[in-house]
C-alpha positions in Angstrom: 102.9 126.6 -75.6 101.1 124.1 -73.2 101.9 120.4 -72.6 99.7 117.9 -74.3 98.4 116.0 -71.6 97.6 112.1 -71.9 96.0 110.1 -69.4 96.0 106.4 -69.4 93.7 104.3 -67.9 94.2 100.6 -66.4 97.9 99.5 -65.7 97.4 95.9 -67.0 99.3 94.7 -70.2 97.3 97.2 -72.9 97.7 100.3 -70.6 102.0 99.5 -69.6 102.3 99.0 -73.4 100.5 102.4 -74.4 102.3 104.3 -71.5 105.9 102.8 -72.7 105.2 103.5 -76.1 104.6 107.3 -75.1 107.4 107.3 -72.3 110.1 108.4 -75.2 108.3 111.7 -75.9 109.3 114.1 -73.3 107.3 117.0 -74.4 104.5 114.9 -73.7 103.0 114.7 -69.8 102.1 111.2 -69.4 99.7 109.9 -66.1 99.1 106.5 -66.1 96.1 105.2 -63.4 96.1 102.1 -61.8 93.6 100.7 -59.4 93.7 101.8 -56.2 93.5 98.8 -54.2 96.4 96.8 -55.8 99.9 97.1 -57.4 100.2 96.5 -61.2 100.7 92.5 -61.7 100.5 89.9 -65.1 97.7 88.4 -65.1 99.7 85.9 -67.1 101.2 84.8 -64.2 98.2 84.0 -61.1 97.5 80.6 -61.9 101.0 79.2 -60.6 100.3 81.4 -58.0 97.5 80.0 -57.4 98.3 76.5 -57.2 101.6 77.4 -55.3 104.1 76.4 -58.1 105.3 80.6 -58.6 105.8 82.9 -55.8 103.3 86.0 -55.6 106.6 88.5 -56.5 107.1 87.0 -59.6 103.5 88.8 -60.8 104.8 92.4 -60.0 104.8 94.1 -63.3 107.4 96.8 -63.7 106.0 100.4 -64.8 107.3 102.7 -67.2 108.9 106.0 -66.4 105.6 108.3 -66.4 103.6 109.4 -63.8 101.7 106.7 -61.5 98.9 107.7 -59.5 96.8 104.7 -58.0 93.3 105.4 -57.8 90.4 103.7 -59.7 89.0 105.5 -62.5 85.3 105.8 -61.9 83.8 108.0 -64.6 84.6 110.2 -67.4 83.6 113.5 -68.8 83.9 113.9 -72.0 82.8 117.6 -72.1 85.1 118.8 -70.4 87.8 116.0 -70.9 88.2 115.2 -67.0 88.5 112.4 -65.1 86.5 111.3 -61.4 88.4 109.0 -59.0 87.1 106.6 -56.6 89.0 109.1 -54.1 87.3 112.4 -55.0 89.9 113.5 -56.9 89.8 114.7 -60.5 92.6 114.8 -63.6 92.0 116.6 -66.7 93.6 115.3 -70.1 93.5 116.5 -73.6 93.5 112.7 -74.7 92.6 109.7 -73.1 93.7 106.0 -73.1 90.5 103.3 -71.7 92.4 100.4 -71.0 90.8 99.5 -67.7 90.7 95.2 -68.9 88.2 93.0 -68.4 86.2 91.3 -64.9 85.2 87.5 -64.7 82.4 86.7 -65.7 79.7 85.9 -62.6 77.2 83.0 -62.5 73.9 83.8 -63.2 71.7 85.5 -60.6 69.4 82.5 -60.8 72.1 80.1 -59.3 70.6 79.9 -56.3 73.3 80.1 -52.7 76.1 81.5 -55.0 76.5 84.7 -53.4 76.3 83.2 -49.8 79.5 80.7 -51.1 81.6 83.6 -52.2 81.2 84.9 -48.9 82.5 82.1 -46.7 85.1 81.9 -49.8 84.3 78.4 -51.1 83.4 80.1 -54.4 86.1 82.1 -56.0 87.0 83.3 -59.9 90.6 83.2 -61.0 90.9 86.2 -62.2 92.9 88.3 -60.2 96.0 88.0 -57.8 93.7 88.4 -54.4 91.9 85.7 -56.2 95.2 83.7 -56.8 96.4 84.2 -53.4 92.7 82.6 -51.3 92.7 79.9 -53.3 96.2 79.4 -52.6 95.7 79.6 -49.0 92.5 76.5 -49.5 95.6 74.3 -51.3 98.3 75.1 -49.2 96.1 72.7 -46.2 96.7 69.7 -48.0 95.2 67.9 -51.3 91.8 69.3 -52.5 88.8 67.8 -54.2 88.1 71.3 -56.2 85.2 71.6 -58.4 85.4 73.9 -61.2 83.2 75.7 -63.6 84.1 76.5 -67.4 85.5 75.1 -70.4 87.3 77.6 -71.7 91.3 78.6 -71.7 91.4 79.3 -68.0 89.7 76.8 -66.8 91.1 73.7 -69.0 94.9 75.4 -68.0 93.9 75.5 -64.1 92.6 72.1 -64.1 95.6 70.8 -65.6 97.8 72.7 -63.0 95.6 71.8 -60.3 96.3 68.1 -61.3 99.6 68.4 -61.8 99.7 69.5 -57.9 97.9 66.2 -56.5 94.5 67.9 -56.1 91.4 65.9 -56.9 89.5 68.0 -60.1 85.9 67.6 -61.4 85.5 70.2 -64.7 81.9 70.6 -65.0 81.4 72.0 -68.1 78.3 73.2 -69.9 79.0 72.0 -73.5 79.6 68.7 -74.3 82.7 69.5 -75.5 83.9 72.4 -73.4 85.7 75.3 -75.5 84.1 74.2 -79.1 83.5 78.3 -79.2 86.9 79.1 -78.5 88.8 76.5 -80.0 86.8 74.9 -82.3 84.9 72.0 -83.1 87.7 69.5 -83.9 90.2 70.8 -81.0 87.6 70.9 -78.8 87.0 67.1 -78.8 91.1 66.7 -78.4 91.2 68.5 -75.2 88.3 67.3 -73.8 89.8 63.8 -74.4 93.0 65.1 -72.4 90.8 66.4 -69.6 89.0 62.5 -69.5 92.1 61.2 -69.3 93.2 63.0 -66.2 90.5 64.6 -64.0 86.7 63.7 -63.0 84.6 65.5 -66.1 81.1 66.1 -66.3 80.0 67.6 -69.7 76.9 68.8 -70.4 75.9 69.9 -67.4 74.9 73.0 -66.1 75.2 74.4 -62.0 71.7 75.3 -61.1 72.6 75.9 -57.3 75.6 76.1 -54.9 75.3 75.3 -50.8 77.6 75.2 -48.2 78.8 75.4 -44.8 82.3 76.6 -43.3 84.7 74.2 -45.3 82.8 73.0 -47.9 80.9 73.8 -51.1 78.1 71.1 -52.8 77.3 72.3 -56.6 73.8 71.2 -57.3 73.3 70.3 -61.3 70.4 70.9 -63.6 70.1 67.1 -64.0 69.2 67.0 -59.9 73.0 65.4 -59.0 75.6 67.1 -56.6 79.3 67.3 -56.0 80.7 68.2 -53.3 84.4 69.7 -52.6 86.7 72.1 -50.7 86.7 74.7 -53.1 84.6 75.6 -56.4 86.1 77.7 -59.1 83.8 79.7 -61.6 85.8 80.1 -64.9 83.2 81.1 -67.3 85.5 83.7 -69.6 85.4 87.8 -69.2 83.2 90.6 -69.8 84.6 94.1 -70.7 85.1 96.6 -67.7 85.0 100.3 -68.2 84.4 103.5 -66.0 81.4 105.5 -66.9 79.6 106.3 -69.1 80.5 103.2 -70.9 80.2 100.2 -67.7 81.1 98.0 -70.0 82.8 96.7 -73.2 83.9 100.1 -75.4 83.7 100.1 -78.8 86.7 100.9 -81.2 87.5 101.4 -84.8 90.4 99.7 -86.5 92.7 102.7 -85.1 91.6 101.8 -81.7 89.3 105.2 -81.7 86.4 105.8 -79.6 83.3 107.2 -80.8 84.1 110.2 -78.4 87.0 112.4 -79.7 90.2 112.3 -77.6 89.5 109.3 -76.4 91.1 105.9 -77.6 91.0 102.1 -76.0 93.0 98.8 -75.7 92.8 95.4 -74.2 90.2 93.6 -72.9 88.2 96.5 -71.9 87.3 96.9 -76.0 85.2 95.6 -78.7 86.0 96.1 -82.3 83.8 96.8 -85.0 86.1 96.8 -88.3 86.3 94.9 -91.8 86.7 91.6 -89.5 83.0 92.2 -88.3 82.1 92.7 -84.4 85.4 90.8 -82.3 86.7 91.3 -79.0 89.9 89.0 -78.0 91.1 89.4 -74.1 94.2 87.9 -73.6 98.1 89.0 -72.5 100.3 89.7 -75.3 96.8 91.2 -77.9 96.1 93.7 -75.0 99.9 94.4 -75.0 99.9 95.1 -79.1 96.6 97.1 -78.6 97.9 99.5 -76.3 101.0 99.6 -78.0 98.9 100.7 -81.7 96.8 103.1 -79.6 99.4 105.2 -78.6 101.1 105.0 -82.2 97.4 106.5 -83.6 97.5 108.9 -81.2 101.3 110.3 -81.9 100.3 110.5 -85.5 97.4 112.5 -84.3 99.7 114.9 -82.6 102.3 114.8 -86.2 104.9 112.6 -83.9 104.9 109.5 -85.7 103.2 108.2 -89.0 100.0 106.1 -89.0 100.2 102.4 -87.6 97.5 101.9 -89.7 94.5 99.5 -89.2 95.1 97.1 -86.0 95.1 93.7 -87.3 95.4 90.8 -84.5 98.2 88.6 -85.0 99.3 87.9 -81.7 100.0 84.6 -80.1 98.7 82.3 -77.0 99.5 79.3 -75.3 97.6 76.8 -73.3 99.8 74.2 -71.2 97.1 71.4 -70.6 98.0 68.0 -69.4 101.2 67.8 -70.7 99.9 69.2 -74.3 100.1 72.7 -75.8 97.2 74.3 -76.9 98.5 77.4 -79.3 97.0 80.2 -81.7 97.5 83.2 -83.5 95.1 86.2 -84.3 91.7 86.0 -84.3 90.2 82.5 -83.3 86.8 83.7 -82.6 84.3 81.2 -83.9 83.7 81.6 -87.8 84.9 79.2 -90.3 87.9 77.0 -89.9 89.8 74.4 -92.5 92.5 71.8 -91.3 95.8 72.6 -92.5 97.5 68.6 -94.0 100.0 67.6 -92.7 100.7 64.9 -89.6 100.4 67.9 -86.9 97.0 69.3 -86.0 96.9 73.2 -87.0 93.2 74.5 -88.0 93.1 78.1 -90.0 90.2 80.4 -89.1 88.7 82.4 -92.0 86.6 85.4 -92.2 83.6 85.0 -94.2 85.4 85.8 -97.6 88.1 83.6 -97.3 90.9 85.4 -95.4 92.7 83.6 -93.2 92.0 85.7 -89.7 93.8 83.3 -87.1 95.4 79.8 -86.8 95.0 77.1 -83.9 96.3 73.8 -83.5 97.1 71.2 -81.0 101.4 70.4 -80.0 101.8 72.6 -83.3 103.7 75.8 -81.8 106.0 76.6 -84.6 103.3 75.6 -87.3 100.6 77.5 -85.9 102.9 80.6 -85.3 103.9 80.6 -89.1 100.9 81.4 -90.0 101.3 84.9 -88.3 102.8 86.3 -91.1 100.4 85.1 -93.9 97.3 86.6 -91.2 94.4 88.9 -93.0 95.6 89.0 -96.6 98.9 91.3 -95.8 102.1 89.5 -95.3 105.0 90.8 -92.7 107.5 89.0 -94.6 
């Protein structure tokens, strides 16, 4: 009888969770790929690194007992169920595990002098630890007057912790009220009142070209103005990021499933397509819960474990921003959202029929999180 052989791909928080969750089987063989050019890390973890408040060792994420092999998964054939690596090299599989996470999303090709910036490294993401550690070494000369790009969680969190550190921040922000997609009309205009309150804004304003020279970067706005700093920071969300022949986000079935048999994905790599409609969600501990329900689907597949049934996102985030805490559970994806009463702020996102899908709210941890249980019409009580 031969080994059942499972590849998993991507050693982020969906792929660790999947390979643990298949570690306990020992008649399985289990190869987990990271990418080639870096040890496994929480992404969690690169903003303090960035801004110099957490060493670089405390990102090192620890790897289950399978098989390691580091090398970047470059394409897939499904025909023949093997795997190409950036190296040359090939592994086979009988079943396959895509949880290769997500990339930052770029500006626009018609910003003008961006590419030229990112070369001189006055234009960075935060996305990744070598991202973490450059703009580390910018702050570590002294205060900075950093610009930065985005409204969303990442960039509301690192201007907040780049405050926090004595650096001078402009947000420049596209919306009026940066985030109103990902938090929410109402929430939206309570952090961007936190943000007025403790760092340069400009809202409603959109980077139509970058310059610069050796030590400095000048963003150039649509309405003909410009700012100039040490460093600018592009935080503009995430886009899917998958070997071929996908090259993008995959999508997945309420089991996690693939449209190709064998093959299964988690994280941020993924977009679903269930009773919830079209969703994708890319942060931490939902990648972790994804891989984890992956590899439950696929042990019932192989009749070593019962069905885990459909995946329904309950997990929970938090936003430290200027001394406030952003939280949510589940699905917060824009749709349509009721405030909870009460003197806290909590706002419950609802699918189009009525069922409660996710929960938000603003210095409303424990309210926001009870709301986990009561998620999609099926309590966990």
């Amino acid at each position: 009888m031969t080994t059942h052989r499972t590849l998993i791909l991507g050693a982020g928080a969906a792929g660790t969770a999947a390979a643990r969750a298949l570690a306990e089987h020992h008649d399985l063989d289990v190869t987990l790929v990271g990418r080639g050019s870096e040890e496994p890390y929480s992404r969690m973890l690169i903003k303090g690194v960035a801004v110099g408040s957490s060493a670089p060792g405390v990102t090192r994420l620890p790897l289950p007992s399978v098989r390691f092999v580091s090398d970047t998964a470059v394409s897939i054939d499904a025909d023949v169920r093997m795997l190409g690596l950036r190296s040359g090299l090939t592994e086979t599989y009988d079943s396959l595990i895509i949880a290769t996470g997500s990339a930052p999303r770029q500006l626009a090709s018609s910003v003008a002098g961006a590419a030229e910036a990112r070369t001189t490294g006055t234009l960075t993401t935060l996305h990744s630890l070598r991202d973490a550690l450059h703009i580390r070494r910018i702050l570590e000369r002294g205060p900075r007057n950093v610009l930065l790009y985005g409204g969303g969680i990442i960039a509301a969190e690192t201007a907040s912790l780049l405050a926090d550190a004595g650096h001078g921040v402009t947000l420049i922000a596209r919306s009026s009220f940066p985030g109103e997609s990902v938090f929410g009309a109402r929430l939206a205009r309570s952090i961007a009142e936190l943000h007025r309150d403790r760092v340069d804004t400009l809202f409603g304003a959109t980077l139509a070209a970058v310059s610069h020279d050796e030590r400095t970067v000048t963003a150039h706005l649509d309405d003909g103005s410009s700012l100039t700093g040490d460093l600018l920071i592009v935080a503009l969300g995430t886009v899917p990021l998958s070997p071929a022949p996908w090259n993008g986000g995959i999508l997945v079935d309420d089991r996690q499933r693939t449209t190709v048999d064998g093959v299964w994905a988690a994280g941020g790599a993924t977009v679903h397509d269930d009773a919830r409609g079209m969703w994708r969600i890319d942060h931490w501990e939902d990648s972790t819960a994804q891989g984890t329900h992956a590899a439950q689907h696929l042990l019932h597949v192989l009749d070593r474990g019962h069905d885990p049934g459909p995946y329904l996102p309950r997990s929970a985030f938090l936003a430290m921003i200027h001394g406030h805490v952003v939280s949510g559970v589940g699905l917060t994806a824009p749709g349509t959202t009721r405030i909870e009463p009460g003197e806290e702020f909590v706002q419950v996102h609802e699918h189009a029929d009525g069922t409660p899908v996710g929960a938000s709210g603003l210095d409303a941890v424990l309210s926001v999180h009870r709301w986990r249980e009561r998620l999609h019409g099926v309590s966990t009580v």
